[in-house]
matplotlib code that plots the C-alpha trace (Angstrom):
import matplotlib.pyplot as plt

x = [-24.7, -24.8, -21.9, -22.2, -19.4, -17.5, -14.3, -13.7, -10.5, -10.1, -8.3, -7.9, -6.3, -4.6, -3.8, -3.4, -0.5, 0.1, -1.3, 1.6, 0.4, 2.0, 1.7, 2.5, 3.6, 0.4, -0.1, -2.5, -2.9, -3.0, -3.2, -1.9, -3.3, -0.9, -3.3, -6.5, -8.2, -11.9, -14.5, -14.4, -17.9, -18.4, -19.6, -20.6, -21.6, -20.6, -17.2, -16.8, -18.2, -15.4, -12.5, -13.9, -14.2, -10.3, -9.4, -11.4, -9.9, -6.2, -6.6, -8.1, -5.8, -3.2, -4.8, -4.7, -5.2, -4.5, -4.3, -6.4, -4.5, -6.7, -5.8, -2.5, -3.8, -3.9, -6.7, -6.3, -9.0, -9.4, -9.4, -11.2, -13.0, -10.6, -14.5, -16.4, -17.5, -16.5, -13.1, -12.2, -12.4, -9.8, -7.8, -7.7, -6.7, -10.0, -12.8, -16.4, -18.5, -15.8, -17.2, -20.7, -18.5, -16.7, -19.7, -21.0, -18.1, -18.8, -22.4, -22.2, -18.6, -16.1, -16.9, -20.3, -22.2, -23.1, -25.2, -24.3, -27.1, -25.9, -22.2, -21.1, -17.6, -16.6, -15.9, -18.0, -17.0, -13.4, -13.7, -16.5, -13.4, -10.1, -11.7, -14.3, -13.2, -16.2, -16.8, -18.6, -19.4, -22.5, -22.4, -25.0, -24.9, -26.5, -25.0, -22.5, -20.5, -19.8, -19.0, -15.9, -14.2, -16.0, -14.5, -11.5, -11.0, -11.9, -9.0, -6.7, -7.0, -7.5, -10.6, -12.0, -12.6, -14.8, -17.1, -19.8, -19.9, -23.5, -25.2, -22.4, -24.5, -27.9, -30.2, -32.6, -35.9, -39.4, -39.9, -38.3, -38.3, -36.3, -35.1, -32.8, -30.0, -30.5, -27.2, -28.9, -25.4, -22.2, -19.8, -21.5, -21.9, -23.6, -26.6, -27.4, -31.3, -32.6, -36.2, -38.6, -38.5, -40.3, -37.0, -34.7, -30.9, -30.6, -32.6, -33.9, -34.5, -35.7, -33.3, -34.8, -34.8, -30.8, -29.7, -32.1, -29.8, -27.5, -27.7, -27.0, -25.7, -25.9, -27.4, -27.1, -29.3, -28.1, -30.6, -31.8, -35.3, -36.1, -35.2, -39.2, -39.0, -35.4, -36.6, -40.4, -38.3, -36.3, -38.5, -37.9, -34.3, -35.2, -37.9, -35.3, -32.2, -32.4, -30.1, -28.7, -29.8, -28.2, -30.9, -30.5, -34.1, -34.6, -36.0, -40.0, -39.5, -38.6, -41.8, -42.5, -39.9, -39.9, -43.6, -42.1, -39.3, -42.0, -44.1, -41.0, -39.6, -36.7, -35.2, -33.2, -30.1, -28.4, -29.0, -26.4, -27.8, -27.2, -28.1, -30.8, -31.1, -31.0, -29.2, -30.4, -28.6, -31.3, -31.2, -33.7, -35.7]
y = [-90.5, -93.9, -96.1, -99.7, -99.9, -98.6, -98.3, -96.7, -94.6, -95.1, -92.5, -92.8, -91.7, -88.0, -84.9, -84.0, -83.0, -81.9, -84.7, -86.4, -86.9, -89.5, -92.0, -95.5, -97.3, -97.8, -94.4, -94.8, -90.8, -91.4, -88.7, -89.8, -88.2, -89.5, -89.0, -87.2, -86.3, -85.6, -84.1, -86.2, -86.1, -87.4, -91.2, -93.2, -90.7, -87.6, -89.0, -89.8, -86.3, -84.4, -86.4, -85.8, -82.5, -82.5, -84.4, -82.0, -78.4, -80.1, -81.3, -78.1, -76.2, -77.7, -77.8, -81.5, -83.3, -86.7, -88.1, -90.0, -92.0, -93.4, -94.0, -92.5, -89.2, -87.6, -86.1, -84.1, -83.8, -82.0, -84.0, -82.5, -85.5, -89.0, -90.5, -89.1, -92.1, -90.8, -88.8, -92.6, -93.7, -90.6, -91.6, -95.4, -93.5, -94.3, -92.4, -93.0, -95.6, -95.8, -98.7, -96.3, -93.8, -96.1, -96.6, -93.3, -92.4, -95.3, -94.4, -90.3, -89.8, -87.3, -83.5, -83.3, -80.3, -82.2, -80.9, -82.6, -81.9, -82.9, -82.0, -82.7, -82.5, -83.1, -86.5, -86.7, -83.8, -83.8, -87.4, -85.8, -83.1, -85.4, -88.6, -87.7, -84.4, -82.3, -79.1, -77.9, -79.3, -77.2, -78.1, -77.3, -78.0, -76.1, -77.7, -75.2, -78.3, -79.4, -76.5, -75.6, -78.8, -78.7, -75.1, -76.1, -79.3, -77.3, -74.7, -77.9, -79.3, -76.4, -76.7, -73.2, -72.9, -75.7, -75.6, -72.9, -71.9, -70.6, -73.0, -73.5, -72.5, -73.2, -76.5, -77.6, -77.8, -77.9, -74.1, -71.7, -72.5, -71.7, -75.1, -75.9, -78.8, -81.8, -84.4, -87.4, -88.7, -87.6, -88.8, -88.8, -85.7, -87.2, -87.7, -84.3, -83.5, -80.4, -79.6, -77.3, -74.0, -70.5, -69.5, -71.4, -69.8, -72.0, -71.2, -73.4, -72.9, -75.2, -76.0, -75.0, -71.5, -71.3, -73.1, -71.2, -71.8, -74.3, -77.5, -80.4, -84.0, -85.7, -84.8, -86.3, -86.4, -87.3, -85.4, -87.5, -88.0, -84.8, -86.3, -86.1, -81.9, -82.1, -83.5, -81.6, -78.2, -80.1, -80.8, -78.0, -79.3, -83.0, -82.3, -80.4, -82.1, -85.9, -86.2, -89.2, -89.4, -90.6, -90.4, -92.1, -93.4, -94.9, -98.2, -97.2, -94.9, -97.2, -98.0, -94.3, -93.5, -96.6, -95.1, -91.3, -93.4, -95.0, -91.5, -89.8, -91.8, -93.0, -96.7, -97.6, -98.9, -100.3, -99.9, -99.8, -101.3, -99.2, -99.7, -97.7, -96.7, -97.3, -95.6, -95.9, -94.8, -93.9, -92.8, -91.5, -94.2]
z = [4.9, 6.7, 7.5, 7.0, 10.5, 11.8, 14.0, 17.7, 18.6, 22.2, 24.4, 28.3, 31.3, 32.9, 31.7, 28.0, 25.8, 22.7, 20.4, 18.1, 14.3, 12.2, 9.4, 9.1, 6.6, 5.3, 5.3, 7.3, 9.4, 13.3, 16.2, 19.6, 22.6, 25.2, 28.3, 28.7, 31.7, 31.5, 34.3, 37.8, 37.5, 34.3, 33.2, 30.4, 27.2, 29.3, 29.6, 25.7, 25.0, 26.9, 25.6, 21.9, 22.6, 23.3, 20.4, 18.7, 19.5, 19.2, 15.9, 14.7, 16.3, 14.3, 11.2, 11.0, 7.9, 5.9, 2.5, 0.5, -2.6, -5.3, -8.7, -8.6, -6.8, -3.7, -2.0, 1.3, 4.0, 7.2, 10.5, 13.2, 15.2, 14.1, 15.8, 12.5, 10.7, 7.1, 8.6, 10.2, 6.5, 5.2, 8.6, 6.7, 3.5, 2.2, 0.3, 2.0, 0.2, -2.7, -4.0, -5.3, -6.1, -8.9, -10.1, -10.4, -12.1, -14.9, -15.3, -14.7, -17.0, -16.9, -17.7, -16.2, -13.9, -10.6, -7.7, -4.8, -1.8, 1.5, 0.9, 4.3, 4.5, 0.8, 0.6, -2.3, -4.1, -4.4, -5.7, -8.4, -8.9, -8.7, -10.4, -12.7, -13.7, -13.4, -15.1, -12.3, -8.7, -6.8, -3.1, -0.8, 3.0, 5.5, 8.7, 10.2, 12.0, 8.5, 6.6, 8.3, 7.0, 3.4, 2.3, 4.3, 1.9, -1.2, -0.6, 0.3, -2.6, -4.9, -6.0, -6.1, -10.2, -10.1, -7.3, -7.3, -3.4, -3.7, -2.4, 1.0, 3.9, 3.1, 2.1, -0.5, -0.5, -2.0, -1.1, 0.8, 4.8, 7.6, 9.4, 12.6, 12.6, 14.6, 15.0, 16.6, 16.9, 18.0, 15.9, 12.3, 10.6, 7.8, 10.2, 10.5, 10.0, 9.0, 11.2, 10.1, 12.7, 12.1, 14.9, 12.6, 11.2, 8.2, 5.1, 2.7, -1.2, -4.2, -6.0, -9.5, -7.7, -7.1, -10.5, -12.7, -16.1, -15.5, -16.8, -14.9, -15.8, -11.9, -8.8, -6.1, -2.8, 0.7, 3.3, 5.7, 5.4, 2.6, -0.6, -1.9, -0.6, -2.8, -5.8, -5.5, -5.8, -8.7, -10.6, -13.7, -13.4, -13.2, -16.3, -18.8, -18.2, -17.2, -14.9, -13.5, -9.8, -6.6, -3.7, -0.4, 0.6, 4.5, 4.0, 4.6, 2.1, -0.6, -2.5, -2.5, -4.4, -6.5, -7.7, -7.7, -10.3, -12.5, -12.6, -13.6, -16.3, -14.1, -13.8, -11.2, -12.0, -8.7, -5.1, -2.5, 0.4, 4.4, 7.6, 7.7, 4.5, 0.5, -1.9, -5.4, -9.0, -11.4, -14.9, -17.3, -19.1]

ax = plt.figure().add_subplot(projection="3d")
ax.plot(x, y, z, "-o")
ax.set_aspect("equal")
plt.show()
């Protein structure tokens, strides 16, 4: 996932405290670290890095969290890094790139199977549960700096009997591959790369492999950079059932995947414009 901007929390001077967590009236979540003090040494991105990493343990270690109200419901999420492009959006009581997710719920419906691949966190999926009413949700996400916050947001908001966990832990793929995670940024999860490593811990299947049988009515794709490998080990899935697709496509892939759309029997239907990136709606023709 790639934010369009994005807002700083800025933290400064001694030593720390026990962060204060409130609301305002715009119920909008904030944490107040009254003073931090980071290594003498340290300048520039070093600097940032330690004070994040302070932020970070405190509001883990007390389970901080916020609400999201849309629609006349609440949706809770799990704030461990207020610097997180998509957790400063639930901080703002917002859902991350809301504005597609309204219209994935008008095109998609209510009561559909949905494979969501790049689950990061769950921003995605509990709006899939809690506005759309899915039958069943399968996640996959293989980063283990995400996970944590995904099942911890499933459990918050009780959604256990409608997503299948199976696919928590590992990626998807065009074939089975053992791949490393690389976060080329700090503060956006939804960055994370997989990179293809024989010494690699995270594993890798097709997706046609790990859903043999289900049907599925949307799927969508957020994997920075695979979404051809994705779709290649999709494509007894893609073939039988026709489901709507979400793929985010950087911009020098785009005329590949327009062609992979027309060989297909896919239109595309809108395109939601990134900074580094496209994400297009397609339906069977």
């Amino acid at each position: 996932m790639r934010a369009r901007t994005s807002n700083s929390i800025s933290v400064s001077g001694a030593n720390i405290a026990a962060p204060r967590c409130r609301k305002s009236s715009s119920s909008i979540a904030v944490v107040i670290i009254p003073r931090v003090r980071g290594p003498r040494s340290a300048v520039g991105r070093e600097w940032n890095r330690a004070v994040q990493a302070v932020v970070h343990d405190y509001c883990k270690a007390l389970n901080f969290s916020c609400d999201v109200n849309f629609d006349g419901k609440a949706t809770r999420f799990a704030i461990d890094n207020p610097s997180d492009i998509i957790q400063q959006h639930h901080l703002q009581g917002q859902f991350f790139e809301i504005e597609e997710l309204k219209v994935v719920r008008d095109v998609v419906g209510s009561g559909k199977t949905i494979v969501e691949v790049g689950a990061n966190i769950g921003n995605h999926l509990a709006f899939y549960a809690h506005h759309m009413d899915s039958k069943k949700i399968f996640p996959f996400e293989p980063n283990p700096a995400a996970i944590d916050l995904l099942r911890r947001n499933i459990e918050a908001n009780g959604l256990d009997a409608v997503v299948d966990p199976r696919g928590i832990g590992i990626g998807a793929g065009a074939s089975y591959g053992t791949f490393s995670v690389e976060l080329p940024y700090d503060n956006n999860l939804g960055a994370a790369r997989l990179a293809k490593s024989g010494e690699g811990q995270l594993e890798v299947y097709p997706l046609d492999e790990r859903l043999k049988g289900e049907a599925v009515d949307f799927i969508k794709i957020d994997v920075e950079g695979m979404e051809f490998d994705v779709l290649e080990g999709a494509a007894r899935i893609i073939g039988q059932n026709r489901p709507v697709l979400m793929v985010e496509v950087f911009r020098d892939k785009i005329p590949d995947f327009e062609t992979w759309c027309r060989d297909h029997g896919y239109r595309i239907k809108n395109r939601f414009h990134c900074v580094h990136a496209v994400n297009f709606l397609a339906v069977a023709a």
